[in-house]
N, C-alpha and C positions, 0 to 999 in steps of 0.2 A: 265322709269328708269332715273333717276339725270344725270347729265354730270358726275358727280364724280364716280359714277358706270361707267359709261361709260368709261371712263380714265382709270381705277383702271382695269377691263376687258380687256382692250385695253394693257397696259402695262402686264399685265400677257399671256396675248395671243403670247405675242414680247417673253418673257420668256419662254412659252412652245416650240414654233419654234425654240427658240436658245438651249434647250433639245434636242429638236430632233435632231437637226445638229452634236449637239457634242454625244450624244448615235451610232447616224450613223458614224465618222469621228473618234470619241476618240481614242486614239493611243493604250490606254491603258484599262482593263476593267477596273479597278478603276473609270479612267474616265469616262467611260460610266455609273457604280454605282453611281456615283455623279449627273452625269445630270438625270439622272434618280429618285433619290431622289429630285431635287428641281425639276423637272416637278411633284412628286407627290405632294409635297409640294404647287405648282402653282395650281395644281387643285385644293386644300384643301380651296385656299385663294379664287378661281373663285366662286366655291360653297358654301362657307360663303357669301361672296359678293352677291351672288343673291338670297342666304335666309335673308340677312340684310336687300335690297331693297325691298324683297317682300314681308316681316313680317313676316315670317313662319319658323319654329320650323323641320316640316317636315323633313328637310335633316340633324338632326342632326348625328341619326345614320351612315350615310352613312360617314359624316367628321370625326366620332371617330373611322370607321374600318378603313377609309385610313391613316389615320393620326396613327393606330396602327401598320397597317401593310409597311407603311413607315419606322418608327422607328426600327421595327423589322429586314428589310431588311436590312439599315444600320447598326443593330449591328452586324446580321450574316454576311455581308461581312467583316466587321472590322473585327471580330474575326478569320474570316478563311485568311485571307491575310497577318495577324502579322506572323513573320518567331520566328521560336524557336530558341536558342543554343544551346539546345541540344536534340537534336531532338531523342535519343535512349534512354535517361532516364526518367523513371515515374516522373510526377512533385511530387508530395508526397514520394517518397523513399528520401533516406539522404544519404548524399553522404562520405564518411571514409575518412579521409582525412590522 
């Protein structure tokens, strides 16, 4: 492997342990949904990285389920943690004014 793989692994490895810390520590789960999104994000980049180096095509599937189910999981948290104002009426009813 290149020194540049090498580096490029090395810095992503610093970024998954600093996931973990804050997954573990996060005060808040949000904050835990965030590191937790860019540690999946960090695997995405570890595994592109060493399908680069190694010339092979192989692991592409595996980058476009995580890379799917990454996205997915940040919009389902987005979307259940937005607060409503008005939390007792249909958003499609009309309101009389």
């Amino acid at each position: 492997m290149t020194e540049v793989g090498w580096v490029c692994l090395g810095l992503l490895g610093v970024t998954g342990a600093l996931c973990v810390v804050r997954v573990v520590r996060g005060p808040t789960m949000l904050d835990r949904t965030v590191a937790a999104d860019v540690f999946v994000a960090a695997t995405v980049g570890a595994i592109g990285i060493e399908a680069a180096v190694n010339r092979h095509t192989t692991t592409l599937p595996i980058l476009v389920a995580m890379s799917l189910v990454g996205f997915l999981g940040s919009v389902s948290i987005a979307r259940f943690t937005t607060r409503d104002d008005r939390p007792n009426e249909h958003p499609r009813k009309k309101t009389q004014a």
